[in-house]
C-alpha positions as CSV (number, residue, x, y, z in Angstrom):
1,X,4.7,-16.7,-5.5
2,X,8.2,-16.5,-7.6
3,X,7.6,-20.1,-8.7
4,X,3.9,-19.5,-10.0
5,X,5.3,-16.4,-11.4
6,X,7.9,-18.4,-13.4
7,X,5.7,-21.0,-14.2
8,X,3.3,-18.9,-15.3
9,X,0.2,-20.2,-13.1
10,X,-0.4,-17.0,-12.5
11,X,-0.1,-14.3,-14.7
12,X,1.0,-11.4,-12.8
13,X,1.0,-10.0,-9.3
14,X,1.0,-6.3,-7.9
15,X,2.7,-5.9,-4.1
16,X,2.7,-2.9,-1.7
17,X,4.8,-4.7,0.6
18,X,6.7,-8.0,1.5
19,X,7.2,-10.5,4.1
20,X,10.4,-8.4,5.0
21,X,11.0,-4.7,4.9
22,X,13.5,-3.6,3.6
23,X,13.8,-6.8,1.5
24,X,16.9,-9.0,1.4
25,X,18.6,-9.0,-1.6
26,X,18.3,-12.7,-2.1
27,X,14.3,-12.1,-2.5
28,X,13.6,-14.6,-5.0
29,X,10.7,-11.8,-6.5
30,X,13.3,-9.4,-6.8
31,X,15.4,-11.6,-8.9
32,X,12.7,-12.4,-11.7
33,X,13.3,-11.3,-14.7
34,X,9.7,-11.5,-16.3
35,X,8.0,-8.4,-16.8
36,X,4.8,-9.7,-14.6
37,X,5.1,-8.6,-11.3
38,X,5.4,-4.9,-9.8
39,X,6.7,-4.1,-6.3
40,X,6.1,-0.4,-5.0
41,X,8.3,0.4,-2.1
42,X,5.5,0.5,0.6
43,X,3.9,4.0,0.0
44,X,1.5,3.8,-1.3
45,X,-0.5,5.9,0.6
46,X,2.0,9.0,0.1
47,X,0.4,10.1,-2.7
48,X,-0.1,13.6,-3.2
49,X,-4.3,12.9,-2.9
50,X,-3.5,10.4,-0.3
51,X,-1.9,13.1,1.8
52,X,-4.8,15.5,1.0
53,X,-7.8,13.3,2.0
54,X,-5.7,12.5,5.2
55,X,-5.0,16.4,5.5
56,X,-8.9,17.1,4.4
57,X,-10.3,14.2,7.3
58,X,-8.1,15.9,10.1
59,X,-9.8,19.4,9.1
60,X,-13.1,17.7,9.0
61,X,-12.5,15.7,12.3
62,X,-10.9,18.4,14.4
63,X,-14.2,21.0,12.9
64,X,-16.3,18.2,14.7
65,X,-14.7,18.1,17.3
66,X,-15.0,22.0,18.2
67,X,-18.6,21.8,17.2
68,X,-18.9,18.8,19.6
69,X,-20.6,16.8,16.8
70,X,-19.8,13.3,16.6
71,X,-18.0,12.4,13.5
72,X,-16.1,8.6,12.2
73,X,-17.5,6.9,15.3
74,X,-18.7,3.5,15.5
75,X,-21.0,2.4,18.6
């Protein structure tokens, strides 16, 4: 991916996680110094609406639950 970054086959790429976490330093995507790639630190899901869907869905599932209704099930 670095070398198709360099080379420009690719324009651009947007990760959420690499091969290793935490990376190693010697990462050759951490060491590019283009401006096309991004690298969020593996949270993306702690969001502040993440956390509230998550937060709304437990309400929703453990309402189900108490009303013995069936709720998120696949059979």
């Amino acid at each position: 991916l670095a070398n198709a970054l360099l080379k420009g086959s690719i324009a651009g790429a947007g990760l959420d996680v690499l091969s290793t976490e935490p990376p190693d330093k010697n990462n050759p995507l951490l060491n590019l110094k283009n401006n096309n790639i991004i690298i969020t630190p593996h949270v993306g899901w702690a969001s502040q609406q993440a956390r509230q869907a998550l937060l709304n869905e437990l309400a929703e599932n453990l309402t189900a639950f108490k009303h013995n209704n069936l709720r998120n099930r696949i059979v």
